[in-house]
VEXBA-983798 format. One record per residue (C-alpha): x negated, y negated, z; residue in one letter. Coordinates in pm, whole numbers, plus 50000, padded with zeros to 5 digits. Layout:
<kekols>
XYZA...
</kekols>
This chain:
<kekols>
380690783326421X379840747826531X380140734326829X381530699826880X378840680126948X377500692426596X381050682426392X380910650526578X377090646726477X378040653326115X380780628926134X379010599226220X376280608926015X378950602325742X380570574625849X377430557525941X376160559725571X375740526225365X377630526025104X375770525124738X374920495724504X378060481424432X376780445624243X378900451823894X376550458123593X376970452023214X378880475723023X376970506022893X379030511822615X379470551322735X383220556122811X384180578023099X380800584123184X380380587623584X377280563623694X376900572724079X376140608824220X377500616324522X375450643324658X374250624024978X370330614524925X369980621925308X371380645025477X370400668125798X371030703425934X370380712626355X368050741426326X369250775326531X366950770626780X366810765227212X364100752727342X362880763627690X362470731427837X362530694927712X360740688427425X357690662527407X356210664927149X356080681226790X354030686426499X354520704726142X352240713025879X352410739825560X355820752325702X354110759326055X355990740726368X354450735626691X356560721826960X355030710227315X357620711627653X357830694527922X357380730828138X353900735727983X354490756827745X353390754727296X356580765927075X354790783226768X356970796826459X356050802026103X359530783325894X359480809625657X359850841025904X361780821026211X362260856026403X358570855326472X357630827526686X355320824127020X354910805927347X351520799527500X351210785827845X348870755527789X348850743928121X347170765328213X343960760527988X343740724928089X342990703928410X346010702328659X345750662528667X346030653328274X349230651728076X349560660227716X349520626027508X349900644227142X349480672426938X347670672426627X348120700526335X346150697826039X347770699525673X347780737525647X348610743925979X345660760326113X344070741526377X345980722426651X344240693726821X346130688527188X344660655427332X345440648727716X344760618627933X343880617228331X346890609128548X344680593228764X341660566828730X339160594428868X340570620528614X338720628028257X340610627227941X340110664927737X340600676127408X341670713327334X341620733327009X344020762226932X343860781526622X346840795426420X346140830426495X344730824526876X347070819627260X343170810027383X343320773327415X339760760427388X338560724327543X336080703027284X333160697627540X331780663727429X335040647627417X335170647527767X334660613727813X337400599227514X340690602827515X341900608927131X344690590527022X345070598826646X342940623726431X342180620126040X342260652825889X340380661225593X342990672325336X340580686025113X340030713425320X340970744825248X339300769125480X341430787925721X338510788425987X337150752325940X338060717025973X335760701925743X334350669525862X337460654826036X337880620626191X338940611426648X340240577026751X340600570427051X342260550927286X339280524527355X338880519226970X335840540926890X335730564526588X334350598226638X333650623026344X332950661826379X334190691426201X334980723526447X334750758426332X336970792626456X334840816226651X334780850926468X335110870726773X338840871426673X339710853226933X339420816226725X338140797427042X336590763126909X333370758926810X331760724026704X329550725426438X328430687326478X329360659226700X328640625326535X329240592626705X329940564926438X327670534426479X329940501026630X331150477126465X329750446726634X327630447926994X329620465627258X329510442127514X328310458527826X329380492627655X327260519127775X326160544427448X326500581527518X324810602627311X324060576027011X325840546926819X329540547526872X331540529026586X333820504326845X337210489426650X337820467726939X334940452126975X334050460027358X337940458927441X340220489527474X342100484727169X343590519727060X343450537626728X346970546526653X346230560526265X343830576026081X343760584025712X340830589425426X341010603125108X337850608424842X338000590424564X338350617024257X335670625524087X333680609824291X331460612924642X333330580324710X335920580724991X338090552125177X339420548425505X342600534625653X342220528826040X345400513926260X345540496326531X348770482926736X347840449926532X345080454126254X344780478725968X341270482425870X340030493925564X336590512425439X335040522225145X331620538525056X329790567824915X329060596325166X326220614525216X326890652125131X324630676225344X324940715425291X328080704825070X330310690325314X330090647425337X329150626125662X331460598825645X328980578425896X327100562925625X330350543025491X330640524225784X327200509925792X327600486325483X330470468925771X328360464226075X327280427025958X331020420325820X333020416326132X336140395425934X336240414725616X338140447525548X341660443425760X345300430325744X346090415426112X349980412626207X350320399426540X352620423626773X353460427227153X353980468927099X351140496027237X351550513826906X351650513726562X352180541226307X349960547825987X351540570825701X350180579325325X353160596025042X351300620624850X351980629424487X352480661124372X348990664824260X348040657724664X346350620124556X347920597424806X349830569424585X351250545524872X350830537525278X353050520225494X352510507225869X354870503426073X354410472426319X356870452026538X358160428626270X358510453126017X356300482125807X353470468625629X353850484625236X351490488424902X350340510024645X347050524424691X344320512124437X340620523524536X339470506324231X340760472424342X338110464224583X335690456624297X337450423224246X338840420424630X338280428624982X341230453724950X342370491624897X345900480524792X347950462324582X351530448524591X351240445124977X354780433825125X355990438925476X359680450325493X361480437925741X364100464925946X367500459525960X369490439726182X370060453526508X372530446526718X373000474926929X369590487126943X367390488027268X364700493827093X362510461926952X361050479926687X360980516926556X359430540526784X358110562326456X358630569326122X358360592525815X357330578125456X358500594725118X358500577424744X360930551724799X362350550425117X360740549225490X362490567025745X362410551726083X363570565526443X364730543926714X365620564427041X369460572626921X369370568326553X367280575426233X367410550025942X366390550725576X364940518325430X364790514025085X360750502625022X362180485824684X365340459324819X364780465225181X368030478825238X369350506625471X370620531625238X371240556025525X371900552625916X372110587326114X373130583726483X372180610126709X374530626726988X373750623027379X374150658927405X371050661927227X368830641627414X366990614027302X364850614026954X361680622727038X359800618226687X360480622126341X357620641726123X357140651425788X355290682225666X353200665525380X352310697625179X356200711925186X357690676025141X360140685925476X361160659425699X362030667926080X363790656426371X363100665426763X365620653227035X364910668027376X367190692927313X367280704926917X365450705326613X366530690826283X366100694425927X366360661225692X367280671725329X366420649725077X368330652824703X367260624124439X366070596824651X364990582824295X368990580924184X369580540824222X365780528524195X366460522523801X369090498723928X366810485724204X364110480023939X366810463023716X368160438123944X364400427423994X364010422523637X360890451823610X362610466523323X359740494023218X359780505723564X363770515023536X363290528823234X360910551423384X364020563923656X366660566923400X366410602523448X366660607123081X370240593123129X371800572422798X373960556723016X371590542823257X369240536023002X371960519022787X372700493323111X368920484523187X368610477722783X371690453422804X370510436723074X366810433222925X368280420322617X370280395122790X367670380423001X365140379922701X367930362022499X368780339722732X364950330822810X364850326722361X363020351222307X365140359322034X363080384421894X362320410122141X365760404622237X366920420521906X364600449421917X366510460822271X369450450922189X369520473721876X368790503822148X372050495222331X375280505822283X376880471122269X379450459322007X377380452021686X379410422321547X379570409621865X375300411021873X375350400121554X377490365621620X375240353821911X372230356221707X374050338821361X375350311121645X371660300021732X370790306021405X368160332121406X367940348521133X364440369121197X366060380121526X369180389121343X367120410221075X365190428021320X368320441721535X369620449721160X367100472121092X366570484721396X370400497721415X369710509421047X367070531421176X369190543921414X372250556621172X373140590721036X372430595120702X376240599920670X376730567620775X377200558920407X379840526720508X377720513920779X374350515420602X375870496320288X377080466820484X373770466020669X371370469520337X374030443220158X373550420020493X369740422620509X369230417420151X371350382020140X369290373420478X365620378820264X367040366719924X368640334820144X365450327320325X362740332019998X365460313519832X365130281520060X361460285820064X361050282519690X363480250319681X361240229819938X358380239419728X356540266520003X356620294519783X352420296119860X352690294820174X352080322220422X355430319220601X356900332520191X354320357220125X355320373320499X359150375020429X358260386520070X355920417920239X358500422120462X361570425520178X359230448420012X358490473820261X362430468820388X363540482420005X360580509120040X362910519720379X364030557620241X367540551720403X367620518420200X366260540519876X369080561419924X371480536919925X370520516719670X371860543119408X375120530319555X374930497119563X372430488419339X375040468419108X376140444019422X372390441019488X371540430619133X373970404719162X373060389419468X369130389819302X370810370218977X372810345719177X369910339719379X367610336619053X365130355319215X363660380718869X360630389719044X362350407719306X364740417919080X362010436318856X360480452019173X363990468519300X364230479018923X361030494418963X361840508319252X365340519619151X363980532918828X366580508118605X364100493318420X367220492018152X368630463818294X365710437718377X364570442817992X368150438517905X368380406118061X365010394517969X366220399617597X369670384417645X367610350617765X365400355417467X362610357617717X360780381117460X357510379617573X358430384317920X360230411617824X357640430617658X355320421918025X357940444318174X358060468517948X354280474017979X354220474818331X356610499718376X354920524618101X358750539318043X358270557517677X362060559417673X362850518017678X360090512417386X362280530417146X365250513317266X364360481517249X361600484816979X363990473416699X365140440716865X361770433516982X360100438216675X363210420916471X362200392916665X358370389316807X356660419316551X353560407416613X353460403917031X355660436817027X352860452616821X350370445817031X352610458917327X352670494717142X349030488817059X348640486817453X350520522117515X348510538717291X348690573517246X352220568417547X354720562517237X355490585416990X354860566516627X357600592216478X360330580216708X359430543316623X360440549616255X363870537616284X363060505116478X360280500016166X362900506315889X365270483016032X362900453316035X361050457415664X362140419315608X358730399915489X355320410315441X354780396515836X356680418916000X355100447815702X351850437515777X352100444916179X353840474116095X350720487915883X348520476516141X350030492916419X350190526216164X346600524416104X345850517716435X347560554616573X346250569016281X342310557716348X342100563616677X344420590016778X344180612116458X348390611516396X349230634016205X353020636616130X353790638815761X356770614915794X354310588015917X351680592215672X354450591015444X356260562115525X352300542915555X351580556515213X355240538515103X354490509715272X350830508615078X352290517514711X354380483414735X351860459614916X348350472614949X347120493814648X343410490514760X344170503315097X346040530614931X343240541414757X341090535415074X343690558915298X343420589414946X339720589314967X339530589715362X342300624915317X340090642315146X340760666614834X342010694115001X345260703415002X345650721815328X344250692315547X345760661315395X348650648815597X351270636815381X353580654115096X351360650214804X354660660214570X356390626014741X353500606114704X352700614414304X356220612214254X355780571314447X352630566314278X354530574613923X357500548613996X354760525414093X352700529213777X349610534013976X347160556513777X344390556113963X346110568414267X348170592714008X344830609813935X343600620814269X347300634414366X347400653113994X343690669714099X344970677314426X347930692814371X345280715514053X346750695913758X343780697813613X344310687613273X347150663513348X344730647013556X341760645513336X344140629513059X345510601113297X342320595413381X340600589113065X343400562413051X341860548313319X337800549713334X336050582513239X333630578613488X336710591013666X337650614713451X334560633513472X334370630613877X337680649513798X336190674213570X333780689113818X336110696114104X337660721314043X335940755614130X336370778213827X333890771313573X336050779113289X338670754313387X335070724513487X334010738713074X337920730312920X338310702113105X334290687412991X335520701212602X338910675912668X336560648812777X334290655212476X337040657512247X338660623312374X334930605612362X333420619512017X336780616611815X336900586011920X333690569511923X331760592711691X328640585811923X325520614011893X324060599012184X326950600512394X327810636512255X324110650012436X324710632412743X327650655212764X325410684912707X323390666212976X325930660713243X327490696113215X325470724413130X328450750013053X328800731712741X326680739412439X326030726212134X328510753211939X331160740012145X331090702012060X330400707611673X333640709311550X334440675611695X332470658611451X332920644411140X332220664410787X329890633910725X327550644011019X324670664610866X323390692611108X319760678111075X321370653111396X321520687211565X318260703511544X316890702411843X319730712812108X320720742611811X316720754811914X317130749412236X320520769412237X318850795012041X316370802112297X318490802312561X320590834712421X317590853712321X315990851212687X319680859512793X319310893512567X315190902912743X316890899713044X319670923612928X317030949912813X315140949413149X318590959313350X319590985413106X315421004013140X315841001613514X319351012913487X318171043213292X315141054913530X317721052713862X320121078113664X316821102613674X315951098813982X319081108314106X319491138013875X316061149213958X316861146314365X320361165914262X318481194214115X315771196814439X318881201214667X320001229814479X316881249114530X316631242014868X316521269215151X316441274315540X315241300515703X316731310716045X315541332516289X316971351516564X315161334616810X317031305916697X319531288716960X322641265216962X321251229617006X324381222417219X324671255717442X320801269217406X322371305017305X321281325317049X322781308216671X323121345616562X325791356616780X328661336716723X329491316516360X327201284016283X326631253216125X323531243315986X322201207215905X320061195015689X317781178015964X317491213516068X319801208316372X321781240716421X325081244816636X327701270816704X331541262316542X333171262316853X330121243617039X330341216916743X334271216416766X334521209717102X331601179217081X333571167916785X336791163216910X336391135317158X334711110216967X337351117616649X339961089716568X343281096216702X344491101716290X341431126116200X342201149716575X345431149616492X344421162116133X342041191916261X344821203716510X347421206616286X344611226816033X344021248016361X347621257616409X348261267616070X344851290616081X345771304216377X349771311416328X350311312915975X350491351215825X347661369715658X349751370715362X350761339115298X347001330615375X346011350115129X347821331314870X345841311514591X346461277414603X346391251214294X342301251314308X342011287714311X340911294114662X343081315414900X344751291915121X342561303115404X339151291715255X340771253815177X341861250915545X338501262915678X336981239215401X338881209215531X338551219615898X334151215815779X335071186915604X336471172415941X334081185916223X330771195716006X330791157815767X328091142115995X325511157116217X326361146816602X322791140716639X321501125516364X324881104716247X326461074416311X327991090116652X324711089816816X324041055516751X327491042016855X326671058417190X323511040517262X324961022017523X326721053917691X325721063018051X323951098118105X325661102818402X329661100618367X331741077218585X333341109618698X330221129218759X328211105818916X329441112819275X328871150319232X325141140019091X324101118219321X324961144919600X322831172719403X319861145719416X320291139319798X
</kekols>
């Protein structure tokens, strides 16, 4: 239960709250969607807690809180177990007339720095250390004669034990560095592994040195460090230094000298010694303090610092790398002023606590939050009497936890989404990337900052990078569409056009038809002017031209085109723009309707251009026939260009239609012979309708185009019947020849051609290949010649030219008057020829006779012929003795058993001649004595034929000596199946 000092503390912490950002914003097009969350971003809760005594002072690192009272006694508890806490009497430890000026707790909450200061002018200032797990308060010896006003802990510690090399100010302005170390008696009493005094700054005037150089901020005057911070550089042995004082922040920067892996941070400040005016920010300020504070990222690298001074905290974003081209660690410096106070005792903030965006500052009643990006309170917490005055206000930098001390309590600042209004902050300042970057992933949000982008772009004329936001927005399109068509920008316009065409569903199908339609009028408008003012070369054209293209190469515009294409075609026509039109026909895959056109304007040869650029098979043999009604020769040389692309059968009807005049004949035989040359055509109907085409104009090239088929039947390529049949109607004889020998009209071919030329007609005679038919045909020949011409002269050059004829055979086509005396020599010569014909005859029938002998004489040897077998004779196949079971015996003296030679036999049978000796088997082995005993047509007992055709079968060859052995020359020894088993006997 509360008590009512709490309600009443909750209460005014709500009604002191500023109220959000209320400056009205553009539309974001979302409906009902809620902008503002209104989870407070601050927000605090009194821990459970009584102190002792009053509190003084506090400190909290790593979830570890130390509190110092006013009675002398350290408050220790561990946040995550608050039932185990500790007091240690500190008093105690130190001299009776000091008093405790600060606590110091480094960032995991191990070691705890106490710094006290003499009461008196006589007294020494001191410096204790206390370890985490120690009540033994320890004093630092050689601090004895410095009283430490602000420590700079090394946060790249991680030792539970150590410091690591840490950095003292104190309250005369020197800077000491040292690094102290846990004993390991378990008692974790201090122990100071080094004490290094930093060399000055300038002379100390009159400043007496103890112990070595002593780096002096104040330059001989007592001018007080109030904050300490360095960080290394990463990746790097580089580190930097922020240093306070009530007026000047100094900064520092330099490579350290690692020893024994741990850096001495003296060497940085020696490049400074001879640069008094160089390295700090001064703001002049009547206050005896100042407060230094670095916001850590996630990753632990410090991103911003602020300083707090009288007239306001000094802000900027940390940027080692910076001081190569200034005198400066930071950019964006700005000093934020505090709020109005009007109230307030205070002059200034006695402390406060820095997180990303806001600063938290204490006065002695109240806590505000500042806003580092409009310098606005946000957030105003006043603080009951009953609790005592506000004492500090700390944050523990590794758990991000921000606390409160009053005399009295404790308290707990919760912070939920201090980022929630800086996209709106970072809007109204017009750093649109940066509120992009807070959106939170929020359309709405991110739909506002677009819209007001846009708006200042557009209103600035940049036109164009106004249409690429504004086509990420929300906003009404026709209403984005009439402010850019009322200052006339059409670029702009077409950009935000595509943009939102981008962004559509596919389904969209309404939306992304008007936009495609819109577009395409925009391009075909603007190429449209261009080519009118004569600027078609210039590059302003061949942009909007490259951009057209790749806008129709747009898949979603691809798509849509099948709908639209008909509207678009239009538009293209009314425009007169045919090169675009051809492209989006291209494109489109209508190639139907730009050759269409093309003819319709009688634009022939540019319609044959298209047709060869777009290589479309299909549109030759449409068009073909008008084409080549009307250009034969141009379109000839267009299906000359496609070459082996078009099919010369399917061109037949456009050729047919056109057979007007021997021009338009003559470029369809030249396009003919051209397919048949050089692609080897070979479709009767083609050679057919050439060989027409050559029987009415060209006889010489029909002849030519015969010779080059050849005379075979088989591998000419028209219908020889047709062409005969042609050749007849034509009264072509010449041509009716070959096509009477090809088809083996022999005579009927001989006859026409002794119409003809009988050079011919004996060409004719010898081609055919049966000499009896080459001897008729020579007799016709000799017939036609010697009835006619009664020539003797002519009638041996026949005997000449064909040697089947002979004198006997050409007599009887002579005269009676012709005396045989004309004769006498080839009658001799014939003569001769027979009785050589008859020796010859002799010899065959002598060598004929003594081959019958021989044969009969081998016949007779076989009879006679014995083999004698012993009984130490064995089975070639099974080495046992031949006399114990039935045998066969060879004539190459190779002897096996019958059921040795069966079983070889069998595998290397035919599957017809196994089948054969089973069936034999069966009937010897189940058919009855009886009926085996019966004679059969040859006059054996049925018995002895099987056994004779079972010998006939198994016993025809010898298995080593026949044809079996040598088919198996390329057989293994060793079996497939045995060779396993083989190679294991051999191992």
């Amino acid at each position: 239960m509360t008590s009512i000092f709490d309600q009443y503390e909750q209460a005014s912490q709500v009604s002191q709250r500023a109220p959000p950002v209320s400056e009205p914003m553009t539309s974001s097009g979302y409906i009902n969607m809620q902008l503002d969350d209104n989870t407070p971003m601050f927000s605090k809760q009194k821990m459970n807690f009584n102190p002792s005594d009053v509190i003084t002072h506090v400190a909290v690192a790593s979830d570890y809180l130390v509190l110092a009272m006013a009675n002398g006694n350290l408050f220790r508890m561990d946040l995550k177990r608050p039932n185990e806490y500790d007091e240690v009497k500190y008093s105690k430890f130190v001299q009776p007339n000091t008093k405790l000026t600060g606590i110091f707790l480094d960032p995991l909450g191990h070691h705890l720095l106490m710094s006290f200061a003499p009461r008196t002018k006589d007294g020494d200032p001191e410096l204790v250390y206390l370890h985490r797990k120690s009540s033994k308060l320890k004093s630092v010896s050689k601090s004895r004669n410095y009283e430490v006003t602000e420590v700079g802990w090394n946060n790249e510690n991680t030792s539970d034990f150590t410091t690591g090399p840490i950095l003292l100010g104190t309250s005369q302005g020197h800077i000491l560095e040292t690094e102290l170390e846990a004993d390991n008696d378990k008692r974790f009493t201090a122990n100071q592994q080094y004490w290094r005094q930093l060399p000055h700054y300038l002379p100390l005037y009159g400043y007496k040195e103890i112990d070595g150089l002593i780096f002096d901020i104040g330059q001989g005057t007592d001018m007080p460090i109030t904050g300490i911070q360095f960080q290394r550089v990463s990746n790097s042995n580089k580190y930097f230094i922020f240093i306070t004082t009530p007026t000047r922040l100094y900064q520092f920067m330099g490579n350290a000298v690692i020893t024994d892996g741990k850096p001495s941070l003296q060497s940085i400040f020696y490049q400074y010694l001879t640069m008094p005016d160089t390295g700090f920010q001064e703001i002049p300020s009547t206050l005896k303090y100042s407060k230094l504070q670095f916001f850590f990222d996630r990753y632990d690298v410090p991103k911003t610092f602020a300083w707090l001074t009288e007239p306001g905290i000094f802000f900027g974003q940390l940027d080692p790398t910076c001081q190569q081209n200034s005198n400066t660690l930071f950019t964006q410096g700005e000093l934020i002023n505090y709020p109005p106070e009007s109230e307030s005792k205070d002059k200034a903030p006695l402390c406060f606590v820095l997180t990303e965006f806001h600063a938290l500052v204490m006065y002695s009643d109240k806590v505000k939050a500042i806003s580092l990006l409009n310098q606005e309170c946000v957030y105003e917490d006043r603080f009951s009497e009953a609790h005592g005055k506000l004492k500090s206000v700390v944050k523990d930098s590794k758990r991000r936890t921000i606390w409160a001390v009053t005399d009295k309590a404790v308290f707990r600042y919760k912070v939920v989404r201090e980022e929630r209004n800086v996209w709106r902050i970072y809007t109204d300042k017009e750093q649109f990337h940066l509120a992009k970057e807070y959106c939170q992933d929020n359309p709405a949000f991110l739909d506002i900052v677009n819209v007001k982008e846009a708006e200042l772009l557009f209103s600035v004329g940049k036109y164009v990078e106004s249409a690429r936001i504004y086509a990420e927005t929300q906003s009404s399109f026709e209403t984005i569409c009439l402010k850019f068509l009322e200052v006339n920008q059409i670029n702009a316009l077409k950009i935000y056009l595509s943009q939102r065409l981008e962004s559509l569903k596919e389904d969209d199908n309404t939306l992304i038809s008007m936009i495609v339609i819109w577009m395409t009028e925009l391009f075909l408008s603007q190429l449209g002017l261009l080519r009118r003012t004569g600027k078609e070369k210039t590059n302003e054209y061949n942009q909007i031209q490259s951009d057209f293209e790749v806008f129709l190469l747009n898949p979603k515009v691809s798509k849509c085109m099948q709908h639209v294409k008909t509207v678009i075609y239009d538009l293209m026509s009314s425009h007169g723009d045919k090169q675009n039109l051809i492209k989006l026909t291209l494109m489109n895959e209508d190639y139907e309707n730009v050759v269409a056109q093309n003819i319709y304007k009688k634009s022939y040869t540019e319609a044959l251009s298209t047709l060869r650029e777009l290589q479309k098979p299909d549109l030759f043999y449409q068009f073909a026939p008008v084409l080549m009604e009307e250009d034969p020769k141009h379109t000839v040389n267009a299906l000359i260009s496609q070459g082996q692309k078009l099919s010369p059968s399917k061109l037949l009807p456009a050729f047919l239609s056109c057979e007007n005049d021997e021009a338009h004949i003559s470029e369809i035989i030249r396009y003919l012979e051209f397919m048949l040359q050089n692609f080897n055509v070979k479709d009767k109907a083609i050679h057919n309708y050439l060989l027409t085409l050559y029987s009415e104009y060209d006889q010489a090239a029909l002849m030519k185009y015969l010779e080059r088929q050849g005379q075979d039947i088989v591998l000419v390529n028209y219908d020889v019947h047709y062409a005969l049949r042609l050749c007849r109607e034509k009264n072509l004889s010449e041509a009716c020849v070959k096509l009477s020998a090809l088809l083996g009209l022999w005579e009927s071919a001989v006859e026409l051609a002794l119409e003809v030329n009988l050079n011919l007609a004996k060409s004719i005679a010898n081609l055919p290949d049966d000499e009896e038919m080459q001897r008729q045909m020579w007799l016709n020949i000799a017939e036609h010649v010697i009835t006619k011409n009664q020539d003797l002269k002519e009638a041996m050059t026949f005997l000449e030219e064909c040697p089947l004829i002979k004198i006997e055979d050409i007599l009887p086509f002579f005269s009676d008057v012709v005396t045989i005396d004309h004769f006498r020599e080839p009658i001799c010569q014939s003569l001769q020829e027979y009785n050589m014909q008859i020796e010859e005859l002799k010899t065959e029938m002598e060598e004929a006779t003594r081959a019958a002998e021989e044969v009969r004489s081998e016949i007779q040897s076989f009879r006679g012929r014995s083999v004698l077998v012993s009984a130490a004779d064995v089975c070639c196949l099974c080495d046992i003795a031949l006399l114990l079971r039935p045998f066969y015996l060879f004539p190459c003296s190779h002897k096996f058993h019958s059921d040795c030679l069966l079983h070889e036999i069998q595998p290397i049978l035919g599957p017809a001649r196994r089948k054969q000796l089973q069936d034999l088997q069966r009937k010897l082995s189940y058919l009855p004595n009886i009926e085996l005993q019966t004679r059969t047509f040859s006059g054996l007992p049925l018995r002895e034929q099987i056994k004779n055709e079972i010998d006939d079968i198994v016993a025809s060859e010898c298995v080593f000596c026949g044809e079996y052995m040598i088919a198996c020359i390329d057989k293994p020894f060793i079996s497939d199946e045995d060779w396993d088993k083989v190679m294991k006997e051999w191992e």
